[in-house]
C-alpha positions as CSV (number, residue, x, y, z in Angstrom):
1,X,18.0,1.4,16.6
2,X,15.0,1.8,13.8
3,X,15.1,4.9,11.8
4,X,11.3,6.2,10.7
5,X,11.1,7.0,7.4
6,X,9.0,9.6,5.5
7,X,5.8,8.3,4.6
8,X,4.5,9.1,1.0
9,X,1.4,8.8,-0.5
10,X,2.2,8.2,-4.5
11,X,-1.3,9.6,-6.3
12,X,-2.9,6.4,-7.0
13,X,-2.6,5.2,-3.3
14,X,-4.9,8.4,-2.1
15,X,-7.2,7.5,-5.2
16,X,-7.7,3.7,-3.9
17,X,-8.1,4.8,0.1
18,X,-10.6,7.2,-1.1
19,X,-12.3,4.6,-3.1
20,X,-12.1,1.8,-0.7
21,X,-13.2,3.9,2.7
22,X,-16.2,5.4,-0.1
23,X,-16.8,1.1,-0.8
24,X,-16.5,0.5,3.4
25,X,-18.6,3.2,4.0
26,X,-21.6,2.1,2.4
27,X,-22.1,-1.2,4.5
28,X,-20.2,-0.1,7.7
29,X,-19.3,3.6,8.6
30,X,-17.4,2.2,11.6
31,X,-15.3,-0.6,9.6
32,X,-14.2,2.5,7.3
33,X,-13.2,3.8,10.6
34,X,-11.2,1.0,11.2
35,X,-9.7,0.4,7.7
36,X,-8.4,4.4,8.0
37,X,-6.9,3.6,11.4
38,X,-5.3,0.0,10.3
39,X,-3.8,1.2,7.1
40,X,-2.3,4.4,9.2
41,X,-0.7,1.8,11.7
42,X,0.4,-0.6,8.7
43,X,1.8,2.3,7.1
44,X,4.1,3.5,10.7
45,X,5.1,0.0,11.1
46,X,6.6,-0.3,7.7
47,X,8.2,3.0,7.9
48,X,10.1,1.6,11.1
49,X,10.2,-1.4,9.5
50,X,10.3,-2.0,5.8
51,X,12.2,-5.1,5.4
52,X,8.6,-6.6,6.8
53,X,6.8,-6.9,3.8
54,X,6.9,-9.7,0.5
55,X,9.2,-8.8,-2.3
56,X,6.7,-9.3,-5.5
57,X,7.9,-9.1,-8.9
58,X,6.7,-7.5,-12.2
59,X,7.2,-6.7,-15.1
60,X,7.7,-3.2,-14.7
61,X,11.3,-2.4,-14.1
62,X,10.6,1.0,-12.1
63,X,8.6,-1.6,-9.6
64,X,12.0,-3.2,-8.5
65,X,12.0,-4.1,-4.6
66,X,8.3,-3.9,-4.4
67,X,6.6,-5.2,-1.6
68,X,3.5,-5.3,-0.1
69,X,2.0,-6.3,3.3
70,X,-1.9,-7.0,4.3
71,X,-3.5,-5.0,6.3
72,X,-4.1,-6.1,9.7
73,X,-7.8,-6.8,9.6
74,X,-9.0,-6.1,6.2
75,X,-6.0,-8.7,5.3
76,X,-7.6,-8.9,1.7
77,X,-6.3,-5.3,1.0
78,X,-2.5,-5.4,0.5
79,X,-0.3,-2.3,1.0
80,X,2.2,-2.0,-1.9
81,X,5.5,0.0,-1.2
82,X,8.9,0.7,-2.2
83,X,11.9,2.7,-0.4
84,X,13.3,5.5,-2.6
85,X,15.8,7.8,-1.1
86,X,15.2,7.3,1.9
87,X,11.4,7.4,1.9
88,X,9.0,4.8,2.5
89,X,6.5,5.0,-0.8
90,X,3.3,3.8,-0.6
91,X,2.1,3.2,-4.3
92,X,-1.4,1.2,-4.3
93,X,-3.8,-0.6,-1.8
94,X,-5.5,-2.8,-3.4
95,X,-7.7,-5.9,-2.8
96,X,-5.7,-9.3,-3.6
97,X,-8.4,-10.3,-6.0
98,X,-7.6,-7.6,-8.3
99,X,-5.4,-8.3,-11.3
100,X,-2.2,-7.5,-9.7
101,X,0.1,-8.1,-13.2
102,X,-2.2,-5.6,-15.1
103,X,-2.4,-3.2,-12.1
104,X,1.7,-3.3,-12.4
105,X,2.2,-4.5,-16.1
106,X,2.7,-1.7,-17.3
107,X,6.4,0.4,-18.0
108,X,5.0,3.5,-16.3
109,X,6.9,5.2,-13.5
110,X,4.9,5.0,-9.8
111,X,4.1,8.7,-9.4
């Protein structure tokens, strides 16, 4: 039997679903729709099931167990996340092409 974890949104997650629905929006009111609905599922299943995702490594040691999973459909976004007492934290969405080792370089906590 799956437990379901809390779901939270760290800061810079909220900033990048704003920004990427405002991006969406712009060509295709409806595929924003979509890419709300699509991360909110993503986000479910990985609370029921967070062993799902790619481990990905940086260089930031407060990233440890860091995973990420593409969204279904807009599968160039990829959801990053980390369990932390017994949360599931999301902690970016962001598209593949981006600089993922600068995104993450860095030796700041996730907020």
């Amino acid at each position: 039997m799956t437990t379901t974890k809390t779901i939270i949104f760290n800061p810079k997650a909220l900033e990048d679903i704003t920004s990427i629905v405002e991006h969406i929006t712009e060509n295709n009111p409806n595929a924003a729709q979509s890419f709300r609905k699509r991360l909110e599922q993503t986000c479910s299943l990985l609370a029921d099931m967070p062993g799902i995702g790619t481990l990905r490594n940086f260089d930031n040691p407060y990233l440890a167990n860091v995973r990420f999973l593409p969204l279904k459909q807009f599968e160039k976004y990829l959801v990053f996340y980390q369990m932390r007492d017994d949360a599931m934290h999301i902690i970016r969405i962001v598209h593949g092409a981006r600089d993922l080792p600068a995104l993450f370089g860095t030796d700041e906590q996730p907020e």
